[in-house]
C-alpha positions as CSV (number, residue, x, y, z in Angstrom):
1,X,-23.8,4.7,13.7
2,X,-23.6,6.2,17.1
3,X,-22.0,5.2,20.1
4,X,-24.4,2.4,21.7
5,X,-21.5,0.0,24.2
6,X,-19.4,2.9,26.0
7,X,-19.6,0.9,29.1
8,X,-19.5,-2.9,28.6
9,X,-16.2,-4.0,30.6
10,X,-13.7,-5.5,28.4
11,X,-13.3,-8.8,30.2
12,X,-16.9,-9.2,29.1
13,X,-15.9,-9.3,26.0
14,X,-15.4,-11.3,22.9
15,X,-13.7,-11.0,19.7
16,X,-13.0,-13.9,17.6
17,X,-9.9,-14.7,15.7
18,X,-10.1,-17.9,15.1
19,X,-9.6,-17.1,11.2
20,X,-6.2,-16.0,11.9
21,X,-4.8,-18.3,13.8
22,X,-4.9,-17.6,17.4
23,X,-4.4,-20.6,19.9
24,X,-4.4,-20.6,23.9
25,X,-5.4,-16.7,24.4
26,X,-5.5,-15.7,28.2
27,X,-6.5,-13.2,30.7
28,X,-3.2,-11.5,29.9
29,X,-3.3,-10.6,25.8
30,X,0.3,-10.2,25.9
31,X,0.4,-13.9,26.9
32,X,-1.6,-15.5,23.6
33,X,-0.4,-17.4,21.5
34,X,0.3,-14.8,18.5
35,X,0.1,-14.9,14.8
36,X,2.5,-12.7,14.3
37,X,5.7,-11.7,15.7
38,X,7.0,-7.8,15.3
39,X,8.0,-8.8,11.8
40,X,4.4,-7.5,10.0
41,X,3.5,-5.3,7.4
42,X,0.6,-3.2,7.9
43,X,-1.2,-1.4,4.7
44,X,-2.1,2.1,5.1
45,X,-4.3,3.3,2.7
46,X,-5.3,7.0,2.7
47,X,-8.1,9.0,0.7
48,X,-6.5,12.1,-0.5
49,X,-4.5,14.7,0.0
50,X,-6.3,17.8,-0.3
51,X,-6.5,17.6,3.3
52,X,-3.1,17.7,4.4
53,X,-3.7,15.9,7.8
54,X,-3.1,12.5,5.9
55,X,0.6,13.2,4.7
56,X,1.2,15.7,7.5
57,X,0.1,13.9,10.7
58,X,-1.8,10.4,9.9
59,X,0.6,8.4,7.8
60,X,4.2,9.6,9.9
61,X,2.3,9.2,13.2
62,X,1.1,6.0,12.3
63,X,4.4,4.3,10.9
64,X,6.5,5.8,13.8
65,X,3.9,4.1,16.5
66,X,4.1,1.0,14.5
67,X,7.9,0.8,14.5
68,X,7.8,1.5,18.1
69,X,5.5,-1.1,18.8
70,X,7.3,-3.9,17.1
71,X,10.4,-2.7,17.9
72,X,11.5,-1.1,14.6
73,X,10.8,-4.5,13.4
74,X,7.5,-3.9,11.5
75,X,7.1,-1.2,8.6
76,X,3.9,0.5,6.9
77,X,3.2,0.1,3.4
78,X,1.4,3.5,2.6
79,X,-0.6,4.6,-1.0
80,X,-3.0,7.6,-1.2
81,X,-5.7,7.3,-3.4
82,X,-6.1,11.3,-4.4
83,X,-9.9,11.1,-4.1
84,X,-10.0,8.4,-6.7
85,X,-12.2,5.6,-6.0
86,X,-10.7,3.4,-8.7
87,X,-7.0,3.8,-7.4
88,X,-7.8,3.2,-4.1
89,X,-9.3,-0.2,-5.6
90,X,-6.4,-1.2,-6.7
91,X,-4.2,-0.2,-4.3
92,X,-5.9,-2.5,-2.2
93,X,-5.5,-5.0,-4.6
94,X,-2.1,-4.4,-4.4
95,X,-2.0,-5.0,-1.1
96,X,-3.0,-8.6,-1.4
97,X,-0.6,-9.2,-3.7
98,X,2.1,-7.5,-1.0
99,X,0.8,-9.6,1.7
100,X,0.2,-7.1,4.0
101,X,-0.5,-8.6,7.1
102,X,-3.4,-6.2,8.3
103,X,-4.6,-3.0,6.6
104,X,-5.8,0.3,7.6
105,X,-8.0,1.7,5.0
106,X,-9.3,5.7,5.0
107,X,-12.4,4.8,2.3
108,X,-12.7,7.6,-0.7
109,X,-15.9,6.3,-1.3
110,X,-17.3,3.8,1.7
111,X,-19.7,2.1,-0.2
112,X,-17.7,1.4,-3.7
113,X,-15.1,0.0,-1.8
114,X,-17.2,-3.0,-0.6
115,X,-16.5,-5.5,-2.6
116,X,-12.7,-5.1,-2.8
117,X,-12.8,-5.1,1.3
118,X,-14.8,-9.1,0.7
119,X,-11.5,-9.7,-1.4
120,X,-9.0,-8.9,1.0
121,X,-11.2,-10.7,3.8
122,X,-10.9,-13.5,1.5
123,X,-7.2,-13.4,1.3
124,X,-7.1,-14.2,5.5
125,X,-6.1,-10.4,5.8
126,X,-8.3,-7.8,8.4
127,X,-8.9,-4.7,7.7
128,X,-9.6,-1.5,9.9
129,X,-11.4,1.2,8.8
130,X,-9.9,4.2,9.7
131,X,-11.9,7.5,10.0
132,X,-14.5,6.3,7.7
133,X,-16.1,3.7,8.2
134,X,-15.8,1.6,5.6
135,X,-18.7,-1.0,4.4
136,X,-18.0,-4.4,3.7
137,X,-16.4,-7.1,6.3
138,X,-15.0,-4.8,8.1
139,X,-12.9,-6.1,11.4
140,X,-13.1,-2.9,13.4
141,X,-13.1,1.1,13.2
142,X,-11.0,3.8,14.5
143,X,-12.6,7.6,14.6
144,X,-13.9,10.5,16.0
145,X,-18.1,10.7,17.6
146,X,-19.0,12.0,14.5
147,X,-22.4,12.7,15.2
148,X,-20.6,15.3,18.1
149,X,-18.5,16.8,16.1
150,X,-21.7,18.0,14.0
151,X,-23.0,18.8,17.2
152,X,-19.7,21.1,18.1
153,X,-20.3,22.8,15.0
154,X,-23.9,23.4,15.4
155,X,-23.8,24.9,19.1
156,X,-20.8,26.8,18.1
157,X,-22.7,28.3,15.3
158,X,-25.3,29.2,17.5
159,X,-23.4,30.8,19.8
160,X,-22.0,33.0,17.5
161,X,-25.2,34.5,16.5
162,X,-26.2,35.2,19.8
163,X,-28.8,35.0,22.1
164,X,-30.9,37.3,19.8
165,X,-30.9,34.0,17.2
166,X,-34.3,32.6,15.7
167,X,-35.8,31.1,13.1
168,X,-35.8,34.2,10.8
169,X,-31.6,33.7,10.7
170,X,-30.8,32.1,7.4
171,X,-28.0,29.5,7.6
172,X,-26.3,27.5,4.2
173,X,-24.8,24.4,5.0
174,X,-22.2,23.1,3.4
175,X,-21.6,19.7,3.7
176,X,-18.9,16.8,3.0
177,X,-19.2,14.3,0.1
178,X,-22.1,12.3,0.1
179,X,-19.6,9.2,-0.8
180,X,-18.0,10.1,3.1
181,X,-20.2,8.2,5.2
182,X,-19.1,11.0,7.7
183,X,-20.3,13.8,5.9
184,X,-24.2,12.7,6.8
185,X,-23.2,12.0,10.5
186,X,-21.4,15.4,10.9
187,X,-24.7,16.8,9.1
188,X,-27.3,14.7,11.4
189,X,-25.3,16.2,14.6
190,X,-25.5,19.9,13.0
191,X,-29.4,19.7,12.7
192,X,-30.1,18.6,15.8
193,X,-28.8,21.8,17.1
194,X,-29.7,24.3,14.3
195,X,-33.4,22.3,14.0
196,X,-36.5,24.4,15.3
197,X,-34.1,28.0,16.1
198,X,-32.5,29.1,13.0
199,X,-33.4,28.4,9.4
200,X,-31.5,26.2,7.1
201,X,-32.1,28.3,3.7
202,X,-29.7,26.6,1.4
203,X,-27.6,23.3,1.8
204,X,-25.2,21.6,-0.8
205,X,-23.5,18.1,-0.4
206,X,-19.9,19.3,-1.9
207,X,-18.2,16.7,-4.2
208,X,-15.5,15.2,-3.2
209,X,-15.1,17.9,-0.6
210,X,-12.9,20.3,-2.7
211,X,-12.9,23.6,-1.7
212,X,-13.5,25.0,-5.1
213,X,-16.8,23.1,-5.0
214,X,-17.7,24.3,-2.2
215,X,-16.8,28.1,-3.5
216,X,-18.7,27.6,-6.5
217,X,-21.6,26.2,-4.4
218,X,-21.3,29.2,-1.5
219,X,-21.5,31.9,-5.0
220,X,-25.4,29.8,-6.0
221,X,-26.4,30.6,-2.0
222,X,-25.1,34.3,-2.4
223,X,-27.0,34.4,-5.6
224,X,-30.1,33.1,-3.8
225,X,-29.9,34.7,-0.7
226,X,-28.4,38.2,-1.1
227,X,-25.1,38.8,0.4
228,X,-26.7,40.4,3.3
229,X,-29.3,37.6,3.9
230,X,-26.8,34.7,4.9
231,X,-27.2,34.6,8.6
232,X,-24.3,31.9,9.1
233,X,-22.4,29.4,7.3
234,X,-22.0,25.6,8.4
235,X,-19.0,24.3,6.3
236,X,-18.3,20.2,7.4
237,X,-14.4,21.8,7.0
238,X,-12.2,23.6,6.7
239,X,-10.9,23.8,3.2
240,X,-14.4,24.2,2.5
241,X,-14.8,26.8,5.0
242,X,-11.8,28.5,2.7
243,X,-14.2,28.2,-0.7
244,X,-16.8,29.6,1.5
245,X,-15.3,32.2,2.5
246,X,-13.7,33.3,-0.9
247,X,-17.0,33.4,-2.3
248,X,-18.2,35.8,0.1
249,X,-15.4,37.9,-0.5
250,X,-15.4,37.7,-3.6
251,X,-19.8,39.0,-3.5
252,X,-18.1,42.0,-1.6
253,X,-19.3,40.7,1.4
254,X,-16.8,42.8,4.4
255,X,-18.7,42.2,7.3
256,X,-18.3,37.9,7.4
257,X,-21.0,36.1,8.7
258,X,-19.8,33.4,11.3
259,X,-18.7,30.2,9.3
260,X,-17.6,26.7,11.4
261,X,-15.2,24.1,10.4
262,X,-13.2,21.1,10.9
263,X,-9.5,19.4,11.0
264,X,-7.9,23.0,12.6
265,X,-6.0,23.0,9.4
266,X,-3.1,25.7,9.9
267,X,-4.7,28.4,7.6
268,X,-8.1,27.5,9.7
269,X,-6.2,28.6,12.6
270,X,-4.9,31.1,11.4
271,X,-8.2,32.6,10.0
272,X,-10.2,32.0,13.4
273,X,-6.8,34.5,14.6
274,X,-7.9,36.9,12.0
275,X,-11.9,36.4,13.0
276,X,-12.5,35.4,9.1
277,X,-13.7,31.7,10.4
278,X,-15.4,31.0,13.5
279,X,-14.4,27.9,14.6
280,X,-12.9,24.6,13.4
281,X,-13.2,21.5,15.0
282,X,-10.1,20.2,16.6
283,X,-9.7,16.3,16.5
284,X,-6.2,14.9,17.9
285,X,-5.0,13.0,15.2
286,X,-1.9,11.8,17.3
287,X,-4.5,9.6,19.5
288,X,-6.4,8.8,16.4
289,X,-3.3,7.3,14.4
290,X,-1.7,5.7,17.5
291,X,-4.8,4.0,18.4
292,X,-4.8,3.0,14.6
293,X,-1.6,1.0,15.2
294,X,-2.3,-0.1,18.4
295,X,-5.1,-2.1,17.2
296,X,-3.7,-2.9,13.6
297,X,-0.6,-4.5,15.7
298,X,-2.6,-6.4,18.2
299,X,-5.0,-7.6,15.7
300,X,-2.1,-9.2,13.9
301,X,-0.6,-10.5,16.9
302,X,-3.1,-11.8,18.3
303,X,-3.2,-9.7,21.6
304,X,-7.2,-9.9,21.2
305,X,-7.8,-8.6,25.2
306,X,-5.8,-5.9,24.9
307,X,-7.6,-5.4,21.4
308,X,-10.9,-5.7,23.2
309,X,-10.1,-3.2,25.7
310,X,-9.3,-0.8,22.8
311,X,-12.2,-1.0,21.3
312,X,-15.1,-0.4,23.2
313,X,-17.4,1.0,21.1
314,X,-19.7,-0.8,18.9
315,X,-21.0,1.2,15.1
316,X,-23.2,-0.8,12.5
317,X,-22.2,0.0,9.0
318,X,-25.4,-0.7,6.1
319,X,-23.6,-4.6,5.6
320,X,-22.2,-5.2,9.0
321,X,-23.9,-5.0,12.7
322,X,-21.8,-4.7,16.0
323,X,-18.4,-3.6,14.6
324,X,-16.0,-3.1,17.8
325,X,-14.7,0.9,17.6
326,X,-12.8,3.3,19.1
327,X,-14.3,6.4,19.1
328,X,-12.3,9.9,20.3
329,X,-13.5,12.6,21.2
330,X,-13.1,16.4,19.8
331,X,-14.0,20.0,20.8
332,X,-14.2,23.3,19.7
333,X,-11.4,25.4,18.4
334,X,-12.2,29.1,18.7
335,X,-10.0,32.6,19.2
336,X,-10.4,31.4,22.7
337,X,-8.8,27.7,22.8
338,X,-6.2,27.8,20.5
339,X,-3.8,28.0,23.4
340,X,-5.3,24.3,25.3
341,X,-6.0,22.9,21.4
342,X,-3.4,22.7,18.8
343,X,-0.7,25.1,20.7
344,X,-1.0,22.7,23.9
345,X,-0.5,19.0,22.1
346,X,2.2,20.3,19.5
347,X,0.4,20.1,16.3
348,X,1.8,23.9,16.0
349,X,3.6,26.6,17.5
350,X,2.4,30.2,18.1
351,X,5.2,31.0,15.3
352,X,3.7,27.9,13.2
353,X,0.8,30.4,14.0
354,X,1.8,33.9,14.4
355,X,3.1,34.7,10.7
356,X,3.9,38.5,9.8
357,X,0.0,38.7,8.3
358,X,-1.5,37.3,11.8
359,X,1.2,39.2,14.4
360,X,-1.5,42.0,15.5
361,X,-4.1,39.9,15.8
362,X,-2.0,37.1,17.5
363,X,-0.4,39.6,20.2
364,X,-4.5,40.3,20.7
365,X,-5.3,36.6,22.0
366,X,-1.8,36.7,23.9
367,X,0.2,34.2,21.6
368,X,3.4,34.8,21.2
């Protein structure tokens, strides 16, 4: 599901929406004939919440762009499924019922949820998938390059070990849950930097991405390995990157071997400060959840130029071909880019940051 129509001009291209209504569309989308006025509902459903992103920076972002957008006229219906497959289910089901006039759905498990996406296709209401992508009849997709943020993780890991890195350096990897459609692009991107110049000696898909399984998981490798023969750790997050690193701990392991991660959770942060994790990959969920309600708004509207030149990317899920995307971009968060990262586009402050535990080691990379 890579990138494959970066560059094909917008006024190229087509999107129908016939099925919803839309008459007399012209070279200026604010100018069709719309389905909608600002008076819509949009469904946001979310997959969990052991990631605190979703509570913390997707749903609030997302509802305030969607107010300001429709000029405090439109609301967001939100439900988080709590890594249940099932609830999600019906929470979507319950969103027919609502009437929701477009929904934004964060898959718990891409491929279960199939069949309940038909139903709500059925009901004359589109659905985006939103940083998973979601099978089924899917209308579009908002992410990250997946595939690059595996990469990110894989050069960084690299680079940690050195120049002096080979194939006799044995790496675990720890991945995502093999229901996250994701978690198999993050890990495609990793191997194709580790491939050929380090070893992969162990490697776990984690369950529903919990950190404990991923500690209990990291304890089997240590048992394998030897504490002292795990060059590097690739963990697909960073609450797994917290299991991982308990686990190593917790083998008496003082001397940490470099471990990556993703989301630049604030404890992530603060452990790349205290040089327990390497890296995490920073992802701006601000432009992820406003382009989310751009295009959950437009769709609904009917705006479909402005919708076209918003999604300019094309993915193929396993049951539909040539979904139009938007696909951000990331980059690494290490000791060295806190300051242009997470410091620089407000997600946190240097005394979010900077906590009594992490002062020395702050005043070492200069945040104050």
């Amino acid at each position: 599901m890579r990138r494959i129509a970066m560059s094909v001009a917008a006024s190229t291209m087509t999107l129908s929406l016939a099925g919803c209504g839309v008459l007399n569309a012209t070279e200026d989308g604010a100018s069709a004939s719309p389905t909608k006025g600002d008076d819509i509902t949009v469904g946001l459903l979310l997959p969990e919440k052991a990631n605190t992103r979703y509570d913390k920076f997707d749903y609030p972002i997302i509802k305030r762009k969607v107010a300001e957008l429709t000029d405090k006229k439109g609301k967001v219906e939100y439900a988080n499924a709590e890594a249940s497959a099932a609830r999600q289910a019906e929470q979507l089901r319950n969103m027919i019922d609502a009437k929701a006039d477009v929904i934004l759905l964060d898959a718990v498990d891409a491929h279960a949820i199939a069949g309940e996406v038909q139903k709500v296709k059925d009901a004359g209401i589109p659905v985006i998938a939103y940083d998973r992508l979601a099978e089924g009849p899917i209308d579009a997709y908002v992410s990250f390059d997946n595939e690059l943020v595996g990469e990110v993780q894989g050069r960084s890991l690299l680079e940690a070990l050195g120049s002096t890195a080979d194939i006799s350096d044995k790496i675990v990897m720890m991945n995502g849950s093999p229901t996250d459609p994701n978690a198999k692009q993050f890990k495609q991107g990793a191997l194709s930097e580790l491939n050929g110049k380090v070893t992969i000696a162990d490697s776990y898909d984690t369950t529903d991405w919990k950190p404990e399984n991923a500690e209990a998981n990291m304890a089997k490798a240590i048992a394998k390995l030897g504490k002292a023969g795990i060059a590097g750790v690739y963990s697909a997050n960073d609450g797994m990157a917290g299991g991982v690193i308990k686990a190593l701990k917790a083998a008496g392991v003082t001397s940490l071997p470099p471990v990556t991660g993703q989301d630049a959770d604030l404890d992530a942060v603060q452990r790349v400060v205290a040089g327990e994790q390497y890296m995490s990959v920073y992802k701006s969920y601000p432009d992820e959840a406003e382009a989310a309600a751009q295009m959950a708004v437009l769709r609904v509207q009917g705006k479909d130029i402005q919708f076209d030149a918003l999604t300019r990317d094309r993915v193929d899920s396993p049951t539909t071909k040539d979904i139009p995307a938007r696909l951000l971009q990331v980059s690494a968060l290490t000791k060295d880019t806190i300051k242009d990262t997470v410091i620089a586009d407000g997600i946190y402050s240097a005394g979010d940051i900077c906590t009594a535990r992490y002062r020395t080691a702050c005043a070492a990379l200069g945040l104050k």
